[in-house]
FIVOPA-887150 format. One record per residue: z, x, y of N, C-alpha, C in turn. Coordinates in steps of 0.2 Angstrom, whole numbers, padded with zeros to 4 digits, always signed. Layout:
BEGIN
ZXYZXYZXY/...
//
This chain:
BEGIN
+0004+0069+0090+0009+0067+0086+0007+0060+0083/+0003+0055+0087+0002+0048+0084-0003+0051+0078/-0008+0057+0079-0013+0056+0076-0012+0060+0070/-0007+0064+0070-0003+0066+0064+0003+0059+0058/+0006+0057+0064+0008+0051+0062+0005+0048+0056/-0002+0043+0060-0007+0039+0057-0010+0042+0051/-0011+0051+0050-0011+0052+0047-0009+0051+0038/-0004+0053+0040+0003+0055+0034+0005+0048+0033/+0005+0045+0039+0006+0036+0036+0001+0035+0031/-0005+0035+0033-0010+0034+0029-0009+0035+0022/-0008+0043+0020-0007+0044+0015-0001+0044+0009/+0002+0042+0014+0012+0041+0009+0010+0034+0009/+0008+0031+0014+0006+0021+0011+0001+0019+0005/-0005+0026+0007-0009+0025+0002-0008+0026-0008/-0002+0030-0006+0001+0033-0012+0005+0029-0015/+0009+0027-0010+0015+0021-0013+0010+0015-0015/+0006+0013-0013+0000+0008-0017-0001+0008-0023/-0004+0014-0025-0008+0017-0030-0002+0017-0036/+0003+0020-0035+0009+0019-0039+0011+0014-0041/+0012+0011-0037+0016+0002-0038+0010-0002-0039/+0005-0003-0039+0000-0003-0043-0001-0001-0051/-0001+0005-0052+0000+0009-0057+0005+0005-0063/+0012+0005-0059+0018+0004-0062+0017-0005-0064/+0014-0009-0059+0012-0017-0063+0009-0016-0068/+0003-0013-0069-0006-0013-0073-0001-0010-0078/+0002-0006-0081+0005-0003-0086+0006-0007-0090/+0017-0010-0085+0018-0013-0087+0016-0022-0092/+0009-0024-0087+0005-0030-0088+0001-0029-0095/-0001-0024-0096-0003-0022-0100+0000-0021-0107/+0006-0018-0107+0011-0015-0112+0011-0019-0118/+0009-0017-0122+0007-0019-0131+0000-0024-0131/-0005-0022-0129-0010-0024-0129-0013-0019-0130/-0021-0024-0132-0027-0018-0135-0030-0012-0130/-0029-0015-0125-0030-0011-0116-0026-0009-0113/-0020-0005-0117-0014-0003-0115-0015+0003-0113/-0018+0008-0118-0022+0014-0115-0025+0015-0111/-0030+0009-0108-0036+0010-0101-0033+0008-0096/-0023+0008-0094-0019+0006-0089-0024+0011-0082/-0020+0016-0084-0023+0021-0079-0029+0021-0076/-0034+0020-0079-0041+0019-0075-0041+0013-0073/-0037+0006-0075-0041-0001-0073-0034-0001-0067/-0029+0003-0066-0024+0004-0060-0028+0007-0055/-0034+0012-0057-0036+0015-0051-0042+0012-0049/-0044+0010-0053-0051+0004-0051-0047-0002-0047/-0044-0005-0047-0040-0009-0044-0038-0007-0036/-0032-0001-0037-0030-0001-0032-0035+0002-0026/-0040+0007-0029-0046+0007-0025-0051+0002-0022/-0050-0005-0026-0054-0010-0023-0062-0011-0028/-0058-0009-0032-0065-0008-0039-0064-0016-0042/-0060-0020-0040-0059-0025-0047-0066-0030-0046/-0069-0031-0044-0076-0034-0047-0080-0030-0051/-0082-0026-0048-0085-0021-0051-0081-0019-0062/-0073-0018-0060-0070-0017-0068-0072-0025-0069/-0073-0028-0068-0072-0035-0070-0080-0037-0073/-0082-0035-0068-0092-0034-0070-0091-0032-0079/-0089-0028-0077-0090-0023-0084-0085-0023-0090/-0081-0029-0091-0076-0030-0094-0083-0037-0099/-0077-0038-0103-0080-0045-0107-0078-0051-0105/-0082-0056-0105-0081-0061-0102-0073-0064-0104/-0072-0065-0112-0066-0067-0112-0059-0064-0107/-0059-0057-0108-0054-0051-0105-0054-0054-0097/-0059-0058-0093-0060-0057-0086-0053-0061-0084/-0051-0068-0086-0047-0070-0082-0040-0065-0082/-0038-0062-0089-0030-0060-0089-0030-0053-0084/-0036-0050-0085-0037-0045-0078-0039-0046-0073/-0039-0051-0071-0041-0056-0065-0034-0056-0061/-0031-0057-0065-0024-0060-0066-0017-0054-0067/-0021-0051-0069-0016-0042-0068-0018-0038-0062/-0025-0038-0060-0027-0033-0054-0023-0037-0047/-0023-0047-0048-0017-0046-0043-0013-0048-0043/-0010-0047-0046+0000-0045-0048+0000-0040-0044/-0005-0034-0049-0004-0027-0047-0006-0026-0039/-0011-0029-0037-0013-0027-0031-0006-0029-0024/-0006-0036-0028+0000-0040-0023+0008-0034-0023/+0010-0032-0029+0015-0029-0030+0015-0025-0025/+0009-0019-0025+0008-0013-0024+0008-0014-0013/+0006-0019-0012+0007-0022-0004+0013-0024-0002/+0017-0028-0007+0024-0028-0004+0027-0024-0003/+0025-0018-0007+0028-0011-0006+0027-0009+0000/+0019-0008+0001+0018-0005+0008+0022-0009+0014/+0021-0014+0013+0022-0019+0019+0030-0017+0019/+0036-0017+0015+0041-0017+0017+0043-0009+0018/+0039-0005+0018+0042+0004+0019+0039+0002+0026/+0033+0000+0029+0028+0000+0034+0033-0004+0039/+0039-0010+0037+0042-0013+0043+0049-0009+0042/+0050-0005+0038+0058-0002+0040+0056+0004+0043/+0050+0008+0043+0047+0012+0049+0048+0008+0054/+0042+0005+0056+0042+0001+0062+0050+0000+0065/+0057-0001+0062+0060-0005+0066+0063+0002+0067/+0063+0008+0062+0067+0014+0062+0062+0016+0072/+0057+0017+0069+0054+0018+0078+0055+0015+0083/+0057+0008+0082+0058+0003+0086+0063+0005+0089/+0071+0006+0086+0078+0008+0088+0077+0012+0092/+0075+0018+0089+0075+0028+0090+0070+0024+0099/+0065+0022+0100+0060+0021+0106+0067+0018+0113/+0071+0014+0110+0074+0010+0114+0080+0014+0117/+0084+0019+0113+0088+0022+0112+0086+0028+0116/+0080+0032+0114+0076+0037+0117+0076+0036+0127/+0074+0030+0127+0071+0028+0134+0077+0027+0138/+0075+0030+0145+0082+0030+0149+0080+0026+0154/+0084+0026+0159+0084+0022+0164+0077+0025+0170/+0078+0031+0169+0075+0035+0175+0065+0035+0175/+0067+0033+0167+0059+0031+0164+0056+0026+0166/+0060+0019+0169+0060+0016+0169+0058+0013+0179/+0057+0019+0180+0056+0018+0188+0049+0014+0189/+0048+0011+0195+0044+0005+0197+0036+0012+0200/+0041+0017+0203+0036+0023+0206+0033+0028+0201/+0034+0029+0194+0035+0032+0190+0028+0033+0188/+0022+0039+0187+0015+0042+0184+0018+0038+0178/+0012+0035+0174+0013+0034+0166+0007+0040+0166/+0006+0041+0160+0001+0045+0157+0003+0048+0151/+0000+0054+0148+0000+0054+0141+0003+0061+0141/
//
C-alpha cells in the first residue's frame, strides 16, 4: 500500500502542479504577444525547463518571464503543499483513530 500510495501521490501532486502552473502562465500571459506560447512555456516551467526557456527567449522578454515562471511555479506548490497537509492530517486522524489499545502493548512483535 505505501508504494502504491507514494505512487498515485506522485502523480495527482504532479498533475495538480502542472495545472496550477498552467492556470498562472495563461493567466500572466493574457493579452500579450506570448499569449499563444502559454502552454509550452507552462510546461517548460513546471517541468523545471526555466533556464533553459529563458536561454532561448530575448533578452528583453527574460525578466517578465523570469517573473511569470515564479508566480507560476510558486502558485502551482502551494497547491501541492496544501492538498499534501490535508492528506497528511486526513492520515493523521484515520492512524490515531485506527490504533487500539491492544496495539499498544509493551510485548507486542512490531513488523511489517
Amino acid at each position: 500500500m505505501r508504494e502504491a500510495g507514494t505512487t498515485a501521490g506522485i502523480a495527482v501532486l504532479g498533475t495538480l502542479l502542472q495545472h496550477q502552473v498552467t492556470i498562472q502562465v495563461k493567466s500572466a500571459l493574457a493579452g500579450s504577444f506570448i499569449s499563444g506560447a502559454a502552454k509550452p512555456i507552462a510546461n517548460a516551467i513546471s517541468a523545471g525547463g526555466t533556464p533553459t526557456l529563458l536561454a532561448k527567449q530575448q533578452p528583453g522578454l527574460r525578466p517578465g518571464l523570469l517573473h511569470v515562471a515564479r508566480e507560476g511555479y510558486a502558485s502551482g506548490l502551494r497547491s501541492v503543499f496544501l492538498v499534501a497537509s490535508i492528506v497528511a492530517a486526513v492520515g493523521c486522524v484515520t492512524a490515531i483513530a485506527l490504533v487500539r489499545r491492544r496495539h499498544m502493548r509493551e510485548d507486542a512483535v512490531g513488523g511489517h
